[in-house]
C-alpha positions in Angstrom: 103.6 -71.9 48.2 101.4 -74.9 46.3 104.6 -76.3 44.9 102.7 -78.2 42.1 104.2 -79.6 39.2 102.2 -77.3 37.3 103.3 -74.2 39.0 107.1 -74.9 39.1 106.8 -75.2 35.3 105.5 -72.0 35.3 101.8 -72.7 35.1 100.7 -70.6 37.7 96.9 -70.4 37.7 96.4 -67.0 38.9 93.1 -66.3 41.0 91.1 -63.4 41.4 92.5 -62.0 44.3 93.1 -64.1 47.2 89.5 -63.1 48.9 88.7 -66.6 46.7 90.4 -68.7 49.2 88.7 -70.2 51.6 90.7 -70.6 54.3 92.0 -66.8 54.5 90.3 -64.4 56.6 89.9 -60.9 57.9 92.5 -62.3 60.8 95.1 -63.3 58.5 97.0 -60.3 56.5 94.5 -60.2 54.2 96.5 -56.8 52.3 99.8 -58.6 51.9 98.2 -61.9 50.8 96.5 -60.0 47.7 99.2 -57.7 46.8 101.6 -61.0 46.7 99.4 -63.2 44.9 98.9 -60.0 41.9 102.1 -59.9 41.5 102.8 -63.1 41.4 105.1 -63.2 44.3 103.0 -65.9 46.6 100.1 -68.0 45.1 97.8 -70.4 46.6 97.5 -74.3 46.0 95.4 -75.8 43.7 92.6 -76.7 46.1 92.0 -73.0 46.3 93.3 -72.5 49.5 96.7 -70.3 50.5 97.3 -71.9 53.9 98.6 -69.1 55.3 99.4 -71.1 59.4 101.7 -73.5 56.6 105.3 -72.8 57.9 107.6 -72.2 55.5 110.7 -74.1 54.5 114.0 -72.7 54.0 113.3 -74.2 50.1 109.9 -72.4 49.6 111.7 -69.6 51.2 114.2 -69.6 47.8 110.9 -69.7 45.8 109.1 -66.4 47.2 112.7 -64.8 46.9 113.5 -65.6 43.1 109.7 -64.6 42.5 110.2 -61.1 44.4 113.7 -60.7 42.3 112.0 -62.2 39.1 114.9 -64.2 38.5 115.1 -66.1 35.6 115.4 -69.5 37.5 115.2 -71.9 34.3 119.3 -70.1 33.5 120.4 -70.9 37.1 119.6 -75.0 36.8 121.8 -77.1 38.0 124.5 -74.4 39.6 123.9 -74.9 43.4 126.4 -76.2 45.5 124.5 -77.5 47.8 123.6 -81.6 47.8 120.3 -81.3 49.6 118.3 -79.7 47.9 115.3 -81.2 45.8 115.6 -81.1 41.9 112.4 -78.6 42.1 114.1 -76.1 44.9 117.4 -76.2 43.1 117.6 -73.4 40.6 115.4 -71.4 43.0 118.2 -71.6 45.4 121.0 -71.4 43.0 119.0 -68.1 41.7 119.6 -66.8 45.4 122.8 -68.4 46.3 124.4 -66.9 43.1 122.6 -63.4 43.6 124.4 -63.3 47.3 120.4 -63.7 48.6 121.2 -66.7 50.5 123.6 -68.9 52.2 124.3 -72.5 53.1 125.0 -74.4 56.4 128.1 -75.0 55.0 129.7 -75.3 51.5 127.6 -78.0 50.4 124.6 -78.2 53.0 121.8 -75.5 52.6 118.8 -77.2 55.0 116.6 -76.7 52.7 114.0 -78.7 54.1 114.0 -77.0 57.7 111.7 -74.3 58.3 112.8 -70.7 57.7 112.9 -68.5 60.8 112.2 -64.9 60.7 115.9 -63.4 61.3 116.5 -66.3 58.2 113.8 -64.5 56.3 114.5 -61.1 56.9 118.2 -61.2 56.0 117.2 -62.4 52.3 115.1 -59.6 52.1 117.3 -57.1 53.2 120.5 -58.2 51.0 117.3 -57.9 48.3 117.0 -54.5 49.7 120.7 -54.0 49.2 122.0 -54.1 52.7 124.3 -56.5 54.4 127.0 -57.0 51.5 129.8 -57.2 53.8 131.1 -59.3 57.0 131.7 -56.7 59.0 127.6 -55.7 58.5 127.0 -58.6 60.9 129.5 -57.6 64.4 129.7 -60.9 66.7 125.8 -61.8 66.0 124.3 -61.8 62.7 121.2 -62.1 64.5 121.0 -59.3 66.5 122.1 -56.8 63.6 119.3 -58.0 61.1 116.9 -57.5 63.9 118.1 -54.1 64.7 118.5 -53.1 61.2 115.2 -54.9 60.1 113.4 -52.7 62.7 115.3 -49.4 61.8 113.5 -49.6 58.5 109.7 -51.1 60.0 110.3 -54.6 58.4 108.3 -56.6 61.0 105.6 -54.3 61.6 102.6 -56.6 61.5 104.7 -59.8 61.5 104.1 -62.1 64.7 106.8 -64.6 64.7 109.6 -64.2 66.9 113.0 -63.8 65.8 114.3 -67.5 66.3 110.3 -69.1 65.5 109.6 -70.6 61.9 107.4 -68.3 59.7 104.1 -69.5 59.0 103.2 -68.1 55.2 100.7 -65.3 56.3 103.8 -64.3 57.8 106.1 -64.1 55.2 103.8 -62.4 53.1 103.3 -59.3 55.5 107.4 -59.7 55.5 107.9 -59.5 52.1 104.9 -56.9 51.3 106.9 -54.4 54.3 109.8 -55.1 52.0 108.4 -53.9 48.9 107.4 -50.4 50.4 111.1 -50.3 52.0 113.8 -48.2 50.2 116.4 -49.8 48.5 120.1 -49.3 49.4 123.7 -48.7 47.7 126.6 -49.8 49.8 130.1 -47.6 50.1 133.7 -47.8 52.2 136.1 -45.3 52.5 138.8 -48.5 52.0 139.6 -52.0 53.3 142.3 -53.5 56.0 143.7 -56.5 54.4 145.2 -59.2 57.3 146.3 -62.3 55.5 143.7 -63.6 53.2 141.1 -61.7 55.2 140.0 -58.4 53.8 137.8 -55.6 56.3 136.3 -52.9 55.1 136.2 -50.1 57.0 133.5 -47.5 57.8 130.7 -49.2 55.5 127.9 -46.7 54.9 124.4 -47.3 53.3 122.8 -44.6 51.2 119.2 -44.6 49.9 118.8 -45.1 46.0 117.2 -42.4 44.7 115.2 -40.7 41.7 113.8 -37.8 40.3 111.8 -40.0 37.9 108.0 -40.3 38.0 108.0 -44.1 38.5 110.2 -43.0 42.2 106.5 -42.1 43.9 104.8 -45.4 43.0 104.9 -46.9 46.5 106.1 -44.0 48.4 106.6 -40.3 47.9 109.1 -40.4 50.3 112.1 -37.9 50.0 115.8 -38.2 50.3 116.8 -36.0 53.3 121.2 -36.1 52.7 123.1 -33.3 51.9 124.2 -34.7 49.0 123.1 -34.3 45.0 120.2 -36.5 45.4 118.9 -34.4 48.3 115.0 -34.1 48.2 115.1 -36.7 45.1 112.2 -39.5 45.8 114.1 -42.4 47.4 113.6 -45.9 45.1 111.3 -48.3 46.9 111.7 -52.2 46.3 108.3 -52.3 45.0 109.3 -49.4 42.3 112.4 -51.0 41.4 111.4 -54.1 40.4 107.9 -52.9 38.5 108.9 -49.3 37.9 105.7 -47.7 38.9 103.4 -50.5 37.0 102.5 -51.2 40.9 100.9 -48.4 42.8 100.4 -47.6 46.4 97.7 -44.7 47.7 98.4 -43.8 51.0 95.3 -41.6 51.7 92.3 -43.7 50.8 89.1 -44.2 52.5 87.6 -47.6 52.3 83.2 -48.6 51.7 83.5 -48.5 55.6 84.9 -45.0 56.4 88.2 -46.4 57.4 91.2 -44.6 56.3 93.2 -47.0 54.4 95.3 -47.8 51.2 95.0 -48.9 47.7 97.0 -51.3 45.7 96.7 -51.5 41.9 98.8 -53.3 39.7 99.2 -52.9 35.6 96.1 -50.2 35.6 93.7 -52.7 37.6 92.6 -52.2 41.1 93.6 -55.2 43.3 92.4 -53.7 46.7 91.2 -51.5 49.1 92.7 -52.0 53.1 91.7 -50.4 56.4 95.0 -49.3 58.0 96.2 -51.5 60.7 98.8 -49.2 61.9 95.9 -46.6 63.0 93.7 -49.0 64.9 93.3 -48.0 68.4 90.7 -50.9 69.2 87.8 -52.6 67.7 84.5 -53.4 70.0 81.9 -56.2 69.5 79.7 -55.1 72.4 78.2 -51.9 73.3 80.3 -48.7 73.2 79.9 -46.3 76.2 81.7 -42.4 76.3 83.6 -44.0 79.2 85.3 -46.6 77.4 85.8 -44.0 74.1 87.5 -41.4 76.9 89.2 -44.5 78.9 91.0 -45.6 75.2 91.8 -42.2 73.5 92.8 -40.1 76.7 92.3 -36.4 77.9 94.9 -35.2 75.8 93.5 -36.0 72.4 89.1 -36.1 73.9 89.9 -32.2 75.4 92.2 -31.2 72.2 90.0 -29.0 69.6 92.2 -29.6 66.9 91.4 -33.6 67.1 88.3 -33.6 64.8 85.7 -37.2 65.0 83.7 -38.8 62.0 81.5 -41.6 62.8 80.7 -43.7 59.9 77.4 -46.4 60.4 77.7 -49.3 57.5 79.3 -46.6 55.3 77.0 -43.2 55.8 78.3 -40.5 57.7 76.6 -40.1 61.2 74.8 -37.7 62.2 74.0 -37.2 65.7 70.6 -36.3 66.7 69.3 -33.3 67.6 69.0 -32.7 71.7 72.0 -33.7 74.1 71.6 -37.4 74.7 74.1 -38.7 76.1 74.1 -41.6 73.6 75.4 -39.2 70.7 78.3 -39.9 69.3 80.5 -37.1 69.6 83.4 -35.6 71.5 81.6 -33.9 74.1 80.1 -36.9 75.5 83.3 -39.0 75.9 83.8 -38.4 79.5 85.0 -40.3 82.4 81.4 -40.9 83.8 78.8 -41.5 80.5 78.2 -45.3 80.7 75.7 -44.3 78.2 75.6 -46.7 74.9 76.6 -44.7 72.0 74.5 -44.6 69.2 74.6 -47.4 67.3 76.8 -49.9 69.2 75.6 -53.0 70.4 76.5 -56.5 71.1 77.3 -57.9 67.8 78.5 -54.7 66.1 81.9 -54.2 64.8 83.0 -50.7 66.0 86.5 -49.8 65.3 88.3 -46.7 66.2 91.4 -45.4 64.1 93.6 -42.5 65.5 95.9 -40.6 62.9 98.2 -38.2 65.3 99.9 -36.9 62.3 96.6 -35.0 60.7 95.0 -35.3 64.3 91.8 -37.2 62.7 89.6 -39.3 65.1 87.3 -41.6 62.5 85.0 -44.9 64.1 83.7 -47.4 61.9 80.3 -49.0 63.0 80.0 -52.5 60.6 76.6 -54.1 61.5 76.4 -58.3 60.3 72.8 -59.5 58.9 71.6 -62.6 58.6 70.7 -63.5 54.9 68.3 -66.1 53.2 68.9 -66.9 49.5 65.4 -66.4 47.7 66.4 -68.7 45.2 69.0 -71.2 43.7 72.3 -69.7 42.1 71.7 -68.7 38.7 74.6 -70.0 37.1 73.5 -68.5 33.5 73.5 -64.8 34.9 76.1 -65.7 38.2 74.2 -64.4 40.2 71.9 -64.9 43.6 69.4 -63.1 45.0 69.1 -62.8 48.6 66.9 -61.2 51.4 68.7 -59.5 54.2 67.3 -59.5 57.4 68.1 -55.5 58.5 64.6 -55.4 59.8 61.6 -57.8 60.0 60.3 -57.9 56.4 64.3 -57.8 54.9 65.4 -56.3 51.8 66.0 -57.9 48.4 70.0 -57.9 47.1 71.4 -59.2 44.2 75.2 -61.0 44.6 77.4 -61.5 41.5 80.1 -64.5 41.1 82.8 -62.0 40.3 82.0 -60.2 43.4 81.3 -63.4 45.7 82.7 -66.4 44.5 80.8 -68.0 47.7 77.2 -68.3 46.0 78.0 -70.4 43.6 76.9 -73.4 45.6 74.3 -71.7 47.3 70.7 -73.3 47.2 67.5 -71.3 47.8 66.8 -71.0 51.6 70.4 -71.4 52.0 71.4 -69.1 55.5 74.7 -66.5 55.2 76.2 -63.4 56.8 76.7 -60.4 54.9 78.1 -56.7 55.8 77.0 -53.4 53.6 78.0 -50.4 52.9 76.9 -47.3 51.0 77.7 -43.1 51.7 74.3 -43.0 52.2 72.3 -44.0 55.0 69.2 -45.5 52.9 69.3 -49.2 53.1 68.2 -49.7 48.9 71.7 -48.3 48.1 73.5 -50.6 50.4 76.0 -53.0 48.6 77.0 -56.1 49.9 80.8 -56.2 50.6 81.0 -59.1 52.4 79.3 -62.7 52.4 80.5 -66.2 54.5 78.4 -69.1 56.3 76.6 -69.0 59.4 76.9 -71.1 62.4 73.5 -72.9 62.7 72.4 -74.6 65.8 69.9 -77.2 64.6 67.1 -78.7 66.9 68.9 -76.7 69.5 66.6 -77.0 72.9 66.9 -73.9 75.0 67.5 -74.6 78.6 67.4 -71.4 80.1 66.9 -67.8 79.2 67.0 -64.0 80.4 64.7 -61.4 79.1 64.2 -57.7 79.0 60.0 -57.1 78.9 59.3 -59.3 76.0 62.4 -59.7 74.5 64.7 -62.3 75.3 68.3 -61.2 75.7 69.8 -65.0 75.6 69.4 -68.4 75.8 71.3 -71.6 77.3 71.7 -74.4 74.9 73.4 -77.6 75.5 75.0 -75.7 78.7 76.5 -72.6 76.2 75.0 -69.0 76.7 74.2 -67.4 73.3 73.3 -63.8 73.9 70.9 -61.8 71.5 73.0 -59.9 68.5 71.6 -56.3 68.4 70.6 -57.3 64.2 68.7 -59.6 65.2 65.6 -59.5 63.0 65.0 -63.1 61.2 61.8 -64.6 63.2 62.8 -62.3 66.1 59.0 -62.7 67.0 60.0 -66.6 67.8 61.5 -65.5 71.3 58.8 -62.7 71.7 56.1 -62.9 74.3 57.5 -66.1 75.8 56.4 -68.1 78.6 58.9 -70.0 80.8 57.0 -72.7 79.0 56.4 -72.5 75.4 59.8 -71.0 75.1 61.9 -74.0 76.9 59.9 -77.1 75.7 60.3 -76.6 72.2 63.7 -76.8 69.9 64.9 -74.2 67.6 67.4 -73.4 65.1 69.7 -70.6 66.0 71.6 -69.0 63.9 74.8 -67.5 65.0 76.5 -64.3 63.5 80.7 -64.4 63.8 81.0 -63.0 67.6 78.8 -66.3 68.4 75.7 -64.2 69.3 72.7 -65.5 68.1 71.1 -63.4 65.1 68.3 -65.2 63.8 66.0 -67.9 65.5 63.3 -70.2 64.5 61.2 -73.0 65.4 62.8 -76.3 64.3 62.1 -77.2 61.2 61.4 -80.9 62.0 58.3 -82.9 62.3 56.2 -83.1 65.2 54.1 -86.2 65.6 50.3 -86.3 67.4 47.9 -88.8 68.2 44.2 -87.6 68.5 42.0 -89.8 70.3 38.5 -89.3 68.4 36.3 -91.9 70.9 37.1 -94.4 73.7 35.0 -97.2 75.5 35.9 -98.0 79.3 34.5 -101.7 80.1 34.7 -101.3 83.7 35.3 -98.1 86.7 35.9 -94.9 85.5 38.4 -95.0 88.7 40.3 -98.4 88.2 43.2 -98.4 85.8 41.6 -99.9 82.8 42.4 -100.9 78.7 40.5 -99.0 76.9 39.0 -99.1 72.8 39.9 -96.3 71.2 39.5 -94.5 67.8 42.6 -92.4 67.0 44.7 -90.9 63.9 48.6 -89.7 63.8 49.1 -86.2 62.3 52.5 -84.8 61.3 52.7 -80.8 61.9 55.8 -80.0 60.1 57.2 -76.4 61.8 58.2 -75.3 58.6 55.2 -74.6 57.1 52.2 -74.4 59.9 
């Protein structure tokens, strides 16, 4: 939550989108991270970073909630019961206590301090959503009804923490993001049983909130099915009551990669494009036989016609070749007994398969990493760097932007990266960049053992770790060419690793390499006795770099 001075005055520094933090990648929920931070819901720290394993305190908890209400906190100062809570959590929490969000320990104990689990979490966000507003919601275990409730209405679906464990912030913001796409709720009773000063309502119903206004399909073009007046009206999702339709979901896009995914914009301006989790079958980093494709999607859906397949390679639309390899990607060769490789899938390839049951679409993603070498120093007049990817011996030239890859700005000439592209068509020139981080580099790295295939070797033991060969591996491939159990083991190298740990590049260690030539010599005695000899010599330095 960065709970600077600055940001609880309401000086939020908003970043790009939160691809500029460091510390958040394609393993965190990189989709709910974004969304939050646009709208303002969940922001990073100043250091650039969002933490997202941070657990989150029952305090920071009140933040993100008064945020996802906008609340006007700076009204509710000073109005908390509750004597434990900081002076900078306070009117956060009164915001929540007073809006029924929240509750203390006790009348004057909230625990602010102590981390927030997920049924904690959840229960804020479905009294946001409009459920919950009486006792008799919660049965003998307040617990198990938010659970059951939150899973009636897919709150937790790509959240990881149990019930009872403490939310870590990548967490919350998948949490909260579910919450915004859920429909909001009106409660109603048919009466109340009054026993001394305790009052039950009986037969509580929830009802979806509903609209036949335009802003009603901003999130979700989901329609109310009751029998009442508002039947087929669009039912009000969190996310379109609170910015009445200024945030935008699209269900049905398809990302640089192929995938199918969604996009997010906010106040006219595009704040991402994601792959959709939900559709993943399975994602390979190795090579890809039929067996395995028939193994993970079954008879039913390999043998059904209707189930069509689009392969997409960096972005262009495969094509398989003509002839009836068994390596072609395509229905007929995903069988029970092809332990052919399928085109294009190797050790070191991203290959993800998506499955959607409900338009009975089969689409695989093939996402090759290169090795690239900055040709030059950041230009920090034009924000720019220009780089040569390594797709093939000689590389191609690419130009990055700041905007784009807030990465380069620190980048020197020579400087070593990753990078993915994409582009509809299949020639390399029109290949974008879409993705840039570092490289693992194993410097002076002395190869121990190796395995080859003819003349190329297929990996290498260093330091007692195997690194196998990536299948892009292009940068001074030639290096572990036409080896000999010599030349190739007495030598050190740097290896460059892509993100599966494979190696992807390799070359002779830049260091220096020290000689003495011995021009003449003078023996005073036998040439067979061990004997001091005169000698005239000189040292040379051969620097790898550059011979």
């Amino acid at each position: 939550l960065g709970l600077t001075a600055a940001m609880i005055s309401g000086l939020m520094v908003m970043g790009s989108s939160a691809a500029s933090y460091a510390d958040v990648t394609s393993e965190n929920n990189v989709e709910a991270i974004e969304v939050l931070e646009s709208v303002g819901i969940m922001i990073g720290d100043e250091s650039g970073n969002f933490n997202p394993d941070q657990n989150v305190t029952r305090n920071e908890m009140a933040v993100v909630m008064a945020n996802l209400m906008e609340y006007n906190v700076a009204s509710y100062k000073d109005t908390s019961p509750f004597t434990d809570v900081p002076s900078w959590a306070e009117p956060y929490v009164a915001a929540c206590w007073t809006n029924g969000i929240t509750a203390g320990y006790s009348d004057t104990i909230y625990g602010g301090s102590d981390t927030v689990t997920t049924a904690q979490a959840a229960l804020m966000l479905m009294k946001a959503l409009g459920y919950f507003q009486y006792a008799s919601d919660f049965g003998s275990d307040w617990q198990l009804a938010t659970t059951r409730q939150g899973n009636n209405i897919d709150l937790f679906i790509g959240v990881d923490s149990g019930v009872e464990e403490a939310m870590t912030r990548n967490d919350v913001a998948q949490l909260v993001l579910n919450t915004l796409e859920a429909g909001t709720v009106e409660a109603s009773t048919d009466g109340s049983i009054s026993i001394g000063d305790v009052t039950i309502n009986t037969n509580v119903t929830y009802n979806f909130v509903t609209s036949n206004q335009s802003y009603a399909n901003a999130v979700s073009e989901d329609k109310s099915t009751s029998n009442t007046t508002d039947a087929r009206q669009s039912i009000v999702e969190l996310g379109e009551q609170l910015y009445m339709g200024d945030l935008e979901l699209e269900e049905n896009a398809i990302d640089d990669f192929g995938r199918p995914s969604r996009t997010w914009t906010y106040d006219g301006q595009e704040i991402g494009t994601y792959a959709k989790k939900a559709l993943l079958q399975e994602s390979y980093t190795d090579d890809v036989t039929g067996e395995d494709m028939y193994d993970l999607l079954g008879t039913s859906i390999v043998r059904d016609d209707d189930y069509s397949l689009v392969v997409y390679v960096d972005g262009a639309e495969y094509t398989a070749p003509a002839g009836n390899s068994y390596s072609n990607f395509t229905k007929t060769n995903f069988t029970r007994n092809n332990d052919a490789t399928l085109d294009n899938t190797g050790l070191g390839v991203l290959t993800e398969v998506y499955v959607d049951t409900e338009t009975e679409e089969i689409t695989v993603a093939i996402i090759n990493t290169y090795l690239a070498q900055a040709t030059s120093d950041y230009n920090s007049t034009r924000e720019t760097l220009t780089v040569k990817v390594y797709d093939s011996a000689n590389g191609i030239s690419k130009t990055l932007e700041l905007e784009d890859f807030p990465y380069i700005e620190d980048v020197q000439e020579d400087d070593f990266m990753l990078v993915t592209w994409a582009d509809e068509s299949a020639n390399r020139s029109d290949k974008e960049v879409k993705s840039v981080s570092d490289v693992e580099v194993l410097t002076d790295a002395t190869v121990t053992r190796f395995s080859a295939n003819g003349t190329k070797v297929t990996s290498m033991t260093v330091d007692g770790t195997k690194y196998d060969s990536a299948e892009q591996l292009y940068y001074e491939a030639g290096t572990l060419d036409d080896y000999d159990e010599g030349n190739l083991t007495d030598k050190t190298y740097n290896i460059y690793l892509d993100p599966y740990g494979n190696a992807i590049g390799a070359e002779l260690y830049s260091g220096d390499d020290q000689y003495v030539f011995i021009t003449g010599y003078d023996l005073n005695g036998s040439n067979i006795a061990n004997q001091t000899a005169d000698a005239n010599a000189y040292l040379h330095r051969w620097h790898h770099g550059y011979h």
